[in-house]
N, C-alpha and C positions, 0 to 999 in steps of 0.2 A: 465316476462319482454320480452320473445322471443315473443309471441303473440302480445304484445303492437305493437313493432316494426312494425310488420306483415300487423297488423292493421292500424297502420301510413301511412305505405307501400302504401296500396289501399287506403287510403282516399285520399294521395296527387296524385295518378294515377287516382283516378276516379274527385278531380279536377280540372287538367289537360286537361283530354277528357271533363270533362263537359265544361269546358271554350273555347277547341276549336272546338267544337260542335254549343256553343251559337254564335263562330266567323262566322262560318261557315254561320249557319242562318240569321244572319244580315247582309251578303256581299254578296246575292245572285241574285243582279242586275246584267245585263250581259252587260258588257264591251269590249271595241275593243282594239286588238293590232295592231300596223300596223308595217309591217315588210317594208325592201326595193322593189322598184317597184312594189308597189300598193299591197301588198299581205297585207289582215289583217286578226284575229282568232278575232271573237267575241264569249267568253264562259262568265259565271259568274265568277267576282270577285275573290269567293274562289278558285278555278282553276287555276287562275293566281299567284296568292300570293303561291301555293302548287308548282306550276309549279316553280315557283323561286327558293324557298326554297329549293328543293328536287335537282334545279342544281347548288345553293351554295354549298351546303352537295358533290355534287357529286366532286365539281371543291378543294375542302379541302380534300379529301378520295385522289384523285391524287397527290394533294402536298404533301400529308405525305408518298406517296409510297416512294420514295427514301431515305426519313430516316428510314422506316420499312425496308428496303430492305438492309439498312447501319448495322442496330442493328441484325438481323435477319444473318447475314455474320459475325459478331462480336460474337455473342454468342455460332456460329459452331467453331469459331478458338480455343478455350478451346479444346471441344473433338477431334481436329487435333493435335495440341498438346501435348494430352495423350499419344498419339501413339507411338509420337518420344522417343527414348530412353533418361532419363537426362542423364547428364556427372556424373563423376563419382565424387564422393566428392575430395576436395581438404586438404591434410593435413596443417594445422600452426602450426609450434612452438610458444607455450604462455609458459611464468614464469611459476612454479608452485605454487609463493606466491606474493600477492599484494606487492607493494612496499610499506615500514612504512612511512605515514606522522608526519610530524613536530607537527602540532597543534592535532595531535592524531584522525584527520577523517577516 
């Protein structure tokens, strides 16, 4: 079963790369960007569509910093808290027999 898997494993990774291998080959006309006051990058197609991609991923990597950085400060306060001494137990006085119910529960 462990093999299977393994096996599944790379067929759906080497998918993946064949498919965006075949993207890559078919979008290799080369295209212009124009940026403000007259600057423009003319690369291929692929280039651009990577170039995106890779500063979506980066602009999401940023936004989650401050929940990583929230959870990561969360998970230290446990062993902060080891440290401190507990209190000491506190005694109650309890019956030392249930009281009898009526309907006999």
């Amino acid at each position: 079963m462990k093999h299977i898997l393994w096996l599944l494993k790379w067929v759906l990774k080497a998918a993946i790369f064949f498919t965006l291998f075949a993207f890559a080959l078919n979008n290799q006309h080369d295209t212009t960007v124009h940026f403000f006051f007259g600057n423009f990058w003319r690369t291929p197609l692929v280039l651009v569509v990577l170039t995106a991609f890779a500063a979506g991923v980066m602009v999401g990597v940023l936004g989650m910093v401050p929940w990583w950085w929230r959870q990561r400060q969360s998970a230290r306060m446990p062993e902060q808290a080891a440290q401190v001494p507990a209190p000491a137990p506190v005694a109650v006085n309890l019956p030392a027999t249930a009281p009898a119910y009526a309907d006999g529960i």
